[in-house]
C-alpha positions as CSV (number, residue, x, y, z in Angstrom):
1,X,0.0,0.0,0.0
2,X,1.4,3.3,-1.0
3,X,0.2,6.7,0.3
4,X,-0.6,9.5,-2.9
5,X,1.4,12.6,-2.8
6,X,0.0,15.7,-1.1
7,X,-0.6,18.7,-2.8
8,X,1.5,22.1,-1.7
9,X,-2.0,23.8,-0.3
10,X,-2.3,20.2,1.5
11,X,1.2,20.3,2.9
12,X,0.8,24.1,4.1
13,X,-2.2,23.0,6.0
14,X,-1.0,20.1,7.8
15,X,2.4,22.3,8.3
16,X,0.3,24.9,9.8
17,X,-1.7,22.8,12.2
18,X,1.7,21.3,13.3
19,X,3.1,24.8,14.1
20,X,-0.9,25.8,16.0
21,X,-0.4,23.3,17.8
22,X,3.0,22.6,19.1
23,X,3.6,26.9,20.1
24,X,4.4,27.4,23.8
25,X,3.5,30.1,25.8
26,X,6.9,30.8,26.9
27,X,7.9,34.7,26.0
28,X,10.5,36.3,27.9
29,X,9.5,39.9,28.0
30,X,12.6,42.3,27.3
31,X,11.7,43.8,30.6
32,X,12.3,40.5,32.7
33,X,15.7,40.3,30.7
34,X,16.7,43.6,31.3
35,X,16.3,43.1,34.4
36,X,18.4,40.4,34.9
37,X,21.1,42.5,32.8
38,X,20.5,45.0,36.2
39,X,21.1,42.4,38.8
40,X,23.9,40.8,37.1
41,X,25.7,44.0,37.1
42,X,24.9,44.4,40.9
43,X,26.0,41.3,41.8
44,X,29.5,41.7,39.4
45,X,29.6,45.3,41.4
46,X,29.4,43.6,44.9
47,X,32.1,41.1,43.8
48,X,34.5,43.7,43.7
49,X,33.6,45.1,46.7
50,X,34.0,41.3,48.5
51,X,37.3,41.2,47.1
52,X,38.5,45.0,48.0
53,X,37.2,43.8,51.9
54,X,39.3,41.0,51.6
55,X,42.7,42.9,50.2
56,X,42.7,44.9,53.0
57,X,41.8,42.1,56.0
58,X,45.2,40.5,54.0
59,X,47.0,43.7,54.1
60,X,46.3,44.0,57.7
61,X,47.3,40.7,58.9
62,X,50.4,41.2,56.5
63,X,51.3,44.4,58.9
64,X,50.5,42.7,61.9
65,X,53.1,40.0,61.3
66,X,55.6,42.9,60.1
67,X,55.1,44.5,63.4
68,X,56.3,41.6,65.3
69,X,52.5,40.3,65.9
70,X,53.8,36.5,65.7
71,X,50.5,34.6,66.7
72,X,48.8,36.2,63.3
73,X,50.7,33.6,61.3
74,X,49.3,30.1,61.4
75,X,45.9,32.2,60.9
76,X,47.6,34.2,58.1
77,X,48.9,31.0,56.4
78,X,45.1,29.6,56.5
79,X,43.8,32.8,54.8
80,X,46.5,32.1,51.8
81,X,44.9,29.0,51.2
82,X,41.4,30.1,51.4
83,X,42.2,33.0,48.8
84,X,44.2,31.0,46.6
85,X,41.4,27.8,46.5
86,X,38.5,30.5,46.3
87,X,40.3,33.3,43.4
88,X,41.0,29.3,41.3
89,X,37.2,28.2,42.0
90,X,35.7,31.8,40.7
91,X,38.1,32.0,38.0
92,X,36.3,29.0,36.7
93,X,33.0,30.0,37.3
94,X,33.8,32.8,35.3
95,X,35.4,30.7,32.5
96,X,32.4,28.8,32.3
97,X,29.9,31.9,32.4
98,X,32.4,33.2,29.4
99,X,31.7,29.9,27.5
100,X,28.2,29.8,27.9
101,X,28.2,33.7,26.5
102,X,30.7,32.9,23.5
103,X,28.6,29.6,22.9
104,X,25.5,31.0,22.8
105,X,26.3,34.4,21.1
106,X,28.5,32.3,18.4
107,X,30.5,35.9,18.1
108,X,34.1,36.6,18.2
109,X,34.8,38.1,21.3
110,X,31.3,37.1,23.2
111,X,32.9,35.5,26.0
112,X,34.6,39.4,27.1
113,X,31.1,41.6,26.2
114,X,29.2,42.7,29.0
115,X,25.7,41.2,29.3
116,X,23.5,43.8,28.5
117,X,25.7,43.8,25.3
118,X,24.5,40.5,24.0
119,X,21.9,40.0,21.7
120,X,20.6,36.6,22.2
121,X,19.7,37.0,25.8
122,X,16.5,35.0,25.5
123,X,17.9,32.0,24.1
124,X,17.1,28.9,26.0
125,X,18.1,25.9,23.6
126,X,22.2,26.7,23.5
127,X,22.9,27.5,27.5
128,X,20.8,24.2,28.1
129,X,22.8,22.3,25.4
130,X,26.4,23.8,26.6
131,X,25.7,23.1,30.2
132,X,22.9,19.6,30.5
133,X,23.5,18.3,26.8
134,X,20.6,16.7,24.7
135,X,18.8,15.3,27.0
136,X,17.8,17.0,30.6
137,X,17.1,12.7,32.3
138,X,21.0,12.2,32.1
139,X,23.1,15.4,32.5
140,X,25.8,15.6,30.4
141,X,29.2,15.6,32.1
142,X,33.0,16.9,31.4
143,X,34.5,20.0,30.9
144,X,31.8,22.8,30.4
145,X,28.9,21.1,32.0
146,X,26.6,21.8,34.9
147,X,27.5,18.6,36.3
148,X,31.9,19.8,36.1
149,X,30.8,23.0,38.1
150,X,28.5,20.8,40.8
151,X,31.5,19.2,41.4
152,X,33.9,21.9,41.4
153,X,32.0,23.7,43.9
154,X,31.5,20.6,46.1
155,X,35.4,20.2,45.8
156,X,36.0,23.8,46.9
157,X,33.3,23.4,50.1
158,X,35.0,19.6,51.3
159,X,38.0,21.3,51.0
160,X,37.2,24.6,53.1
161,X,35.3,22.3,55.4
162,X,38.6,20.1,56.0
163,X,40.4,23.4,57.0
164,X,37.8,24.5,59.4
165,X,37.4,21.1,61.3
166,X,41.3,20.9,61.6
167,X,41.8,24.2,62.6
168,X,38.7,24.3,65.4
169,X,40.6,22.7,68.6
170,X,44.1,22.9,67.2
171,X,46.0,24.6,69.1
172,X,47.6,28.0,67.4
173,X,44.5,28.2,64.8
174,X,41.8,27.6,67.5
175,X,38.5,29.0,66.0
176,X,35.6,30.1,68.9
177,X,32.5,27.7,68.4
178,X,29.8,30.5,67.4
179,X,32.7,31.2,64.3
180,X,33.3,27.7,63.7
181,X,29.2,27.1,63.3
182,X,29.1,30.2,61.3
183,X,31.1,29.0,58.9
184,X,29.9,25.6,59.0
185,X,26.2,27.1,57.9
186,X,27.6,28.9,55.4
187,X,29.5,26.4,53.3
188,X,26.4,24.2,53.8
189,X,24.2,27.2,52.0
190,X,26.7,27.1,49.4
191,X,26.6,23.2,48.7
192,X,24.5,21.9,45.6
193,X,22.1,19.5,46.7
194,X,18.9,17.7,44.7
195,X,16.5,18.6,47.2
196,X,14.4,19.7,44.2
197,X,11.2,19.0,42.9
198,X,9.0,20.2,39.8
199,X,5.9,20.7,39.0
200,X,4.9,17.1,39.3
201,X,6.4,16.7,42.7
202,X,9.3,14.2,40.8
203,X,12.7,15.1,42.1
204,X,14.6,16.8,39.8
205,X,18.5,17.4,40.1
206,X,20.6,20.6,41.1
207,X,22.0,21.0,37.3
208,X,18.4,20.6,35.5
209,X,16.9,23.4,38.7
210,X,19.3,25.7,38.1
211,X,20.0,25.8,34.1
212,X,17.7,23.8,32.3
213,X,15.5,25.4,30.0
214,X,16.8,29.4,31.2
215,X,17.6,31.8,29.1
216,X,20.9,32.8,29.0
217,X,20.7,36.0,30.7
218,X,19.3,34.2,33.5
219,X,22.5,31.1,33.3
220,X,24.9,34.3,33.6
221,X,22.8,35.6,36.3
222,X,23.1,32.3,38.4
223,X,26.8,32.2,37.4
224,X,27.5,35.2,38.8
225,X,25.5,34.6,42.3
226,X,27.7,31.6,42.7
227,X,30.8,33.6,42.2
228,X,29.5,35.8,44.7
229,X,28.8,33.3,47.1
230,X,32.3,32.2,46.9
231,X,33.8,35.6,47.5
232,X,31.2,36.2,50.7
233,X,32.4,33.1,51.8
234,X,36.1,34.0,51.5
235,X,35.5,37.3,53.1
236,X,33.4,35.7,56.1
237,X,36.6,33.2,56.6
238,X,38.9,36.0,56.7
239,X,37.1,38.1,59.2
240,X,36.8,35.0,61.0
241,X,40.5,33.7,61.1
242,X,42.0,37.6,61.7
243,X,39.0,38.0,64.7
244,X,40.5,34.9,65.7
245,X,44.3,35.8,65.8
246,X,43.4,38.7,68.0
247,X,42.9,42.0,68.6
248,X,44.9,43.2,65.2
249,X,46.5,47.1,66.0
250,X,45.6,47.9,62.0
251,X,47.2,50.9,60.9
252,X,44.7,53.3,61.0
253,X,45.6,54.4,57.4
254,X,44.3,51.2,56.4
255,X,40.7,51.5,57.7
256,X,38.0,51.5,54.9
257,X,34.2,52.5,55.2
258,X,32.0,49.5,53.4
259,X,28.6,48.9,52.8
260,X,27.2,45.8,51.9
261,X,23.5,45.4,50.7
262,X,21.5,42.7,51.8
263,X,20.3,42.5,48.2
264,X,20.9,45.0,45.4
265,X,17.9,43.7,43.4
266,X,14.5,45.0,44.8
267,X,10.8,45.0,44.4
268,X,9.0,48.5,45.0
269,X,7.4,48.4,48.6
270,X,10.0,46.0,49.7
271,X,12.6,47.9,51.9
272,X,16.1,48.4,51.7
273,X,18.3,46.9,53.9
274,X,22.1,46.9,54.1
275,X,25.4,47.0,56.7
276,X,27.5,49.6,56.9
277,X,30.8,48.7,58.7
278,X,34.3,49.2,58.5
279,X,36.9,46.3,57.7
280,X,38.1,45.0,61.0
281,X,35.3,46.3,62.7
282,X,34.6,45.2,66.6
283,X,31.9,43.7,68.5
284,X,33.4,46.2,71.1
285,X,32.6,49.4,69.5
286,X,29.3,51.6,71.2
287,X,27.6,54.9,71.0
288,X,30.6,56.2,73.0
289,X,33.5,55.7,69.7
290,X,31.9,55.0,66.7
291,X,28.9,56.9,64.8
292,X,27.6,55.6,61.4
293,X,25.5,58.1,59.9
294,X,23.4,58.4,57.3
295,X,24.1,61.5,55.8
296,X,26.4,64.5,55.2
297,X,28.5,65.9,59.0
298,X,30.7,69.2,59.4
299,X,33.8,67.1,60.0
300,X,35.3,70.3,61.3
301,X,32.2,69.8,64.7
302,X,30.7,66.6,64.0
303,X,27.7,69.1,63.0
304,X,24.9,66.9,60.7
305,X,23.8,68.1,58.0
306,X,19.6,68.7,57.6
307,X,18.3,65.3,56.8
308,X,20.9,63.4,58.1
309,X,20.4,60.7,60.8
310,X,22.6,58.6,63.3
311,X,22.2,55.0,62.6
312,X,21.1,52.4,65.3
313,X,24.7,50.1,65.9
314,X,24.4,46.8,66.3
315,X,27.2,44.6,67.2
316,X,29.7,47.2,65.6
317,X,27.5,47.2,62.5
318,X,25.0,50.2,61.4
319,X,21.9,49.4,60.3
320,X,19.8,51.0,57.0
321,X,16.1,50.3,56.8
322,X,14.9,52.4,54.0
323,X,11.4,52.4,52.3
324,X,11.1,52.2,48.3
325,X,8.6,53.3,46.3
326,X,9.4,54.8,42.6
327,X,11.4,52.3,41.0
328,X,15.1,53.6,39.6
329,X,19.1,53.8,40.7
330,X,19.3,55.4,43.9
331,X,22.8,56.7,45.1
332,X,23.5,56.5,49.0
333,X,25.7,58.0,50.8
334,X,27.3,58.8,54.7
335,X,30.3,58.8,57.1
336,X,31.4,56.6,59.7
337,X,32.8,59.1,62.8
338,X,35.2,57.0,65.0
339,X,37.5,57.7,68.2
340,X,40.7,56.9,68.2
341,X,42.6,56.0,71.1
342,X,44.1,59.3,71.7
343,X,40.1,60.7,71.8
344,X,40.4,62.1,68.4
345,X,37.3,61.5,66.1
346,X,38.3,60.5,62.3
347,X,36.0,60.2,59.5
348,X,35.3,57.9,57.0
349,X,33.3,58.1,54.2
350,X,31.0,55.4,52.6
351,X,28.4,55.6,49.0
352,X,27.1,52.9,47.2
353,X,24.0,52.3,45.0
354,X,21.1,50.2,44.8
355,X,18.9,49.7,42.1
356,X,14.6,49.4,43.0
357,X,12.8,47.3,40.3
358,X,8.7,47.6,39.8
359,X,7.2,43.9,40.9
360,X,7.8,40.9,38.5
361,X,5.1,38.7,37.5
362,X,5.1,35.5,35.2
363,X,2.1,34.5,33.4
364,X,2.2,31.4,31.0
365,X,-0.5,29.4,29.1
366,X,0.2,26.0,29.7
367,X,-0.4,24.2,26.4
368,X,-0.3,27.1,23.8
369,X,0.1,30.5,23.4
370,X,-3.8,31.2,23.0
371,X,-6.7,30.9,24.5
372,X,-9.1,27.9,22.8
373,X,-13.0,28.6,22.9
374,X,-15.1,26.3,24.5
375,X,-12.5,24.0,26.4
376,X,-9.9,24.4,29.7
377,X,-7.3,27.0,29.4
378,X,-4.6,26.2,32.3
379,X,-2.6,28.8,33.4
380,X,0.7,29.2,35.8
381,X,0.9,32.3,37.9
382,X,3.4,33.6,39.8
383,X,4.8,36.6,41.1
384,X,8.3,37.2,42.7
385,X,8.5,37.5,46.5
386,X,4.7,36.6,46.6
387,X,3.1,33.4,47.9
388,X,0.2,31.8,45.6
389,X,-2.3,32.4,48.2
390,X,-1.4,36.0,48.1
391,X,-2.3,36.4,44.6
392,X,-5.9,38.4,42.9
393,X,-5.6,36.6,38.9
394,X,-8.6,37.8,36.8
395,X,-9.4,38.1,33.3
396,X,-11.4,40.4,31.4
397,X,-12.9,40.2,27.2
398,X,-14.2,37.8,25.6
399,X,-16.0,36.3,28.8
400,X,-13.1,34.8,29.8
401,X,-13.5,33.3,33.9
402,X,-10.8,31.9,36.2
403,X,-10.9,28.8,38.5
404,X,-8.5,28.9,40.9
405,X,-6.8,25.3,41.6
406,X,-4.4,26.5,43.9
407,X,-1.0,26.7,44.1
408,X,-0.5,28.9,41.5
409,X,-2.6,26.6,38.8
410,X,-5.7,28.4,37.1
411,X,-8.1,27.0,34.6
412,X,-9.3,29.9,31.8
413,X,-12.3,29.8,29.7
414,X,-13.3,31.7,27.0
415,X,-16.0,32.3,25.1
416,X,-15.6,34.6,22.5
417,X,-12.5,35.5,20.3
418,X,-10.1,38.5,20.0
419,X,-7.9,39.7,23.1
420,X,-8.3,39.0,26.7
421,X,-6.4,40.7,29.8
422,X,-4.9,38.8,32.8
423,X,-4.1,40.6,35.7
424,X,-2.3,39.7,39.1
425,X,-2.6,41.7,42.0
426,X,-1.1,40.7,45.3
427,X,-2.8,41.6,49.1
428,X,-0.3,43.7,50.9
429,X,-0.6,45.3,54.1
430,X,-1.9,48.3,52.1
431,X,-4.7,47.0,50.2
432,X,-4.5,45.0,46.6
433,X,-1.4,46.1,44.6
434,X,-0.7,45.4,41.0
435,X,2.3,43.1,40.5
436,X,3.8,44.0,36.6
437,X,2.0,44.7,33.8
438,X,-1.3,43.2,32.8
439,X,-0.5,40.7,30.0
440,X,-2.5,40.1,26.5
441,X,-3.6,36.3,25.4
442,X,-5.0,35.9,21.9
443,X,-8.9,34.3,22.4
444,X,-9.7,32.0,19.0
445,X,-11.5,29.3,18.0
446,X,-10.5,25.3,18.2
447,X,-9.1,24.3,14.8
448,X,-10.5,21.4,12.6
449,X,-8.5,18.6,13.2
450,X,-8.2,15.9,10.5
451,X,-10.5,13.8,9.4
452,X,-9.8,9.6,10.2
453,X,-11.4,7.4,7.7
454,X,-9.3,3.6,7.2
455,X,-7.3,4.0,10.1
456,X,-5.2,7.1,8.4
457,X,-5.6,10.9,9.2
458,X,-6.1,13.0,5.9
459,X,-7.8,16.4,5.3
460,X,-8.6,15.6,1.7
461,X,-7.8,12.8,-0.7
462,X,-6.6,9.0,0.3
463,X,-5.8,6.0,-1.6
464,X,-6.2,2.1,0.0
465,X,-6.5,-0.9,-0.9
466,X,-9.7,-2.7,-2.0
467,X,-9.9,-5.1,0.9
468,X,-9.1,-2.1,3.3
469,X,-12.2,-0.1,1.7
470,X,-14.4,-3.1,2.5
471,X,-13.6,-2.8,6.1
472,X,-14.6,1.2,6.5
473,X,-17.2,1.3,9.3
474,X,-16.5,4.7,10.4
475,X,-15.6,8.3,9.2
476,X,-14.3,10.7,12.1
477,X,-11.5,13.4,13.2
478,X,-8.1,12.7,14.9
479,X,-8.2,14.4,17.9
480,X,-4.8,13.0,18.6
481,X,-2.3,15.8,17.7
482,X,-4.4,18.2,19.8
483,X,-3.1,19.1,23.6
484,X,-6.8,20.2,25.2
485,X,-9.3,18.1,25.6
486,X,-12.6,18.4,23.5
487,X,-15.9,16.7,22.5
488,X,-15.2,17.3,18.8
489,X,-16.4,15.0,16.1
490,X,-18.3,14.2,13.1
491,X,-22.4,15.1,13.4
492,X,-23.1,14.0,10.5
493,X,-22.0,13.1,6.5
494,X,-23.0,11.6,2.8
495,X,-21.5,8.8,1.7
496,X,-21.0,7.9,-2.3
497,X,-19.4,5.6,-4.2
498,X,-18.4,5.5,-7.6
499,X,-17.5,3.0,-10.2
500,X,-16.9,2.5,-13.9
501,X,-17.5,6.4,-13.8
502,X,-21.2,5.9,-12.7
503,X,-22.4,7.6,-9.2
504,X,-24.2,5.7,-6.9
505,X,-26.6,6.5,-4.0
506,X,-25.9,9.3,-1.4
507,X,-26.3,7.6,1.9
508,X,-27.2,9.6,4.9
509,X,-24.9,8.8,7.8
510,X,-24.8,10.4,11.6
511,X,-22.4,10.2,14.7
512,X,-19.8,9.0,12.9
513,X,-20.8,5.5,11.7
514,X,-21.9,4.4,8.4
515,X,-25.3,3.5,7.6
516,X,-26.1,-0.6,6.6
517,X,-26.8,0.8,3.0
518,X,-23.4,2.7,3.2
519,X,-21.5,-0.7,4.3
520,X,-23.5,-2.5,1.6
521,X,-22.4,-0.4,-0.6
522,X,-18.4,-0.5,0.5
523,X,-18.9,-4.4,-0.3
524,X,-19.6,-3.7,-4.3
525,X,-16.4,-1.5,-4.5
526,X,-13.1,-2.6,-6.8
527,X,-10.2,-1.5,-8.5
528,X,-10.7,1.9,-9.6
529,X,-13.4,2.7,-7.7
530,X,-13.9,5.9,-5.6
531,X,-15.5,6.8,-2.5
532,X,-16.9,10.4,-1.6
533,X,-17.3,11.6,1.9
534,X,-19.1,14.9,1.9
535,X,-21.7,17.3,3.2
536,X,-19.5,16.6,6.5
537,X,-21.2,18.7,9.4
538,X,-18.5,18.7,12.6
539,X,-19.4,19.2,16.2
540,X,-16.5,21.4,18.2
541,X,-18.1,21.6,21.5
542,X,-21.6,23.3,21.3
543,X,-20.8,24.9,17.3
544,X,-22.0,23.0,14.1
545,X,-19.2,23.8,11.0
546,X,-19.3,22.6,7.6
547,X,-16.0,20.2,6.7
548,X,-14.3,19.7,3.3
549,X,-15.0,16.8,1.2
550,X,-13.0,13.6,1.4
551,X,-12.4,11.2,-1.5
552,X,-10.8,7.9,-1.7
553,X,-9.3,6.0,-4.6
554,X,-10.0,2.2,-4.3
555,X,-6.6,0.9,-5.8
């Protein structure tokens, strides 16, 4: 049995229900990628400012030990190591993040461009491919794979680990037991582990949570946290082993006002919150010799300017709690005042900048990139920060209505077609606020599908054998290329056959089963002969259409 060619309008169509049907609703709005673009810039900027903490807790140690300060070394020795393995574990990180860029961007000199210079930011199918490989089930391993950096930054935690546990009772590296846990919790946080799940509830591993299916700006985003965990956790070990050596007399040329954000990446109405210390700091220091404030001061009087304010200290730390509202770069600024031991006050100045982002919210259509008429829309909705049961969704035009099946998990209907508008709002403290901008979903009607007559799907003409033409008891649609559920099928049809050129009987058929004259009549047919399916009347839900004809040659 051969099958007859198709004709070019026949090959558009069934090329054109393919593409209907296999669209997902998965569009990265530029603003969500520019946005990542912002953070990533952030996070690259509070890098630096890790590593200029550390250069100078190194500097001072360094001076201690010139100055005759003896006990500083074992401690100093252990902070070597812990730069050396942590500067060789970011520098791959960042090979890796320049890979996936040069990979993705296929452009000479990708892998040094900044990321809001790259063009394909929204592609998904190359950063997967670099980093999982063909298929997400079994993760790809070697060099330039999620699975090499998993266990590169395993490697680089076992290892810090080992130094900590040696150095916690030894004696000359001693480290007190509230550090020692401190540290402990922190390499922990910075572990991978596959305590993941998706949307199923089916575990899923580290590599496939974190980079399967992202775009890249959001691969070089998650790079570029993990190099900044590693630098936090350099710093933190650092500050820990010179607390630990003791008091270090720093030179007080090498004091250094920081600040360091909690997070650099905010949502409007969410406040900000950062430290503001200096390197070396004490838990020692009170109102009496240190003032962090918020602000311009008369260093000449310690005089504050209008609007400036003295910050609350808390364990040699000032603490910022400001409110956000209009989204933008906001510069911040201030001095930290502090006594020195011959009474004097010195001044240090601090400024940073932080960057407050309007709410993001992610709405996706969970089979297509439509609405359907007439059968269950799902949707997925969530909005960052916000928990599911925090969430307003509704829809408005086309008489579109929502059922909420919690956890995020809507079911749309529609009934008309055109547009329709989905908006999230979330309940705050202050009443219902909107969270991003609404988001537009095109409303049509459910396509034909193909007709299925002789156990073969065809939207016109079919050729079968003679003893497959006597065994026709049915004429119906394939349903089975379609992703929603529906009650479509044939109402109702003529059936004709002819042979030796001569036309027989139109026989009335309904439901989509032939009458007994129709089968009679499939019993006479031979070589040659063809068969006419027409008048076709299909049901799609509660609408009646009209369907082409269908006609088969009996070979």
């Amino acid at each position: 049995m051969s099958s007859a060619k198709e004709t070019p309008r026949q090959k558009m169509i069934g090329m054109m229900y393919l593409v209907l049907t296999c669209l997902l609703a998965l569009n990265v709005s530029k603003e969500v990628l520019e946005g990542f673009v912002t953070i990533n810039e952030s996070i690259e900027n509070t890098n630096a400012n890790f590593a200029a903490n550390t250069k100078i807790m190194m500097e001072a140690m360094d001076e201690a030990l010139k100055n005759g300060r003896n006990e500083v070394k074992p401690y100093y020795e252990k902070s070597k190591q812990t730069v050396l393995l942590s500067q060789k574990t970011f520098d791959y990180v960042g090979e890796l993040k320049n890979k996936v860029k040069q990979y993705t961007e296929n452009k000479i000199g990708a892998d040094t461009m900044k990321l809001g210079n790259i063009e394909r930011l929204d592609d998904f199918d190359k950063p997967t491919f670099l980093l999982i490989g063909p298929d997400e089930t079994k993760p790809k391993t070697g060099l330039y794979s999620a699975k090499e950096l998993l266990q590169t930054m395993n490697k680089y935690s076992t290892e810090l680990g080992r130094m900590i546990e040696e150095m916690k009772d030894k004696a000359g590296t001693k480290l007190p037991e509230k550090d020692y846990l401190v540290l402990k919790e922190k390499l922990k946080l910075f572990t991978p582990n596959d305590n993941y799940k998706d949307k199923e509830g089916k575990p899923v591993s580290w590599e496939f949570k974190n980079f399967y299916n992202m775009p890249l700006a959001a691969v070089v985003t998650n790079l570029s946290k993990i190099q900044s965990d590693i630098k936090s956790i350099e710093a933190g070990m650092i500050s820990t082993f010179a607390g630990a050596s003791g008091k270090l007399s720093l030179p007080m040329n090498l004091y250094s006002a920081r600040i360091v954000p909690v997070s650099q990446y905010i949502q409007s109405g969410t406040p900000f919150t950062a430290d503001v210390f200096l390197t070396a700091s004490s838990s020692h220091f009170t109102d009496e010799n240190i003032q962090f404030i918020l602000g311009d001061v008369d260093t000449s009087n310690g005089k504050l300017a209008p609007g400036a304010v003295s910050l609350p200290v808390n364990a040699g730390n000032g603490k910022i709690s400001l409110p956000t509202s209009a989204a933008g770069h906001k510069d911040l600024r201030g001095w930290i005042k502090l006594k020195d031991g011959n009474g004097i006050d010195k001044y240090y100045r601090y400024e940073t900048e932080y960057v407050v982002a309007n709410a993001a919210v992610a709405i996706s259509a969970e089979k297509m990139n439509v609405m359907y008429v007439g059968v269950d829309n799902p949707l997925s909705v969530s909005a960052a920060g916000v928990a599911p049961t925090n969430l307003v969704v509704s829809v408005s035009g086309c008489g579109g209505t929502l059922v909420n099946n919690g956890n995020g998990k809507y079911v749309a209907r529609v009934s008309g077609t055109g547009s329709c508008v989905v908006t999230v709002l979330a309940k705050t403290p202050g009443g219902l606020k909107q969270q991003g901008p609404s988001q537009i979903f095109r409303s049509k009607k459910l396509p034909n599908p193909p007709y299925r007559v002789a156990g073969k799907s065809t939207y016109g003409n079919l050729e079968i054998t003679t003893s497959i033409a006597k065994t026709i008891g049915g004429f119906g649609l394939d349903n089975s290329g379609f992703d929603f559920a529906t009650t479509s099928k044939v109402a109702e049809f003529t059936m004709s056959v002819a042979t030796n050129g001569k036309l027989g009987l139109d026989y009335k058929c309904y439901n989509g089963q032939l009458s007994a004259g129709a089968l009679e009549e499939l019993q006479k047919v031979k070589k040659g002969s063809k068969i006419y399916f027409e008048n076709i009347k299909i049901q799609v839900g509660s609408e009646i259409r009209e369907g082409g004809m269908v006609k088969i040659l009996v070979k």
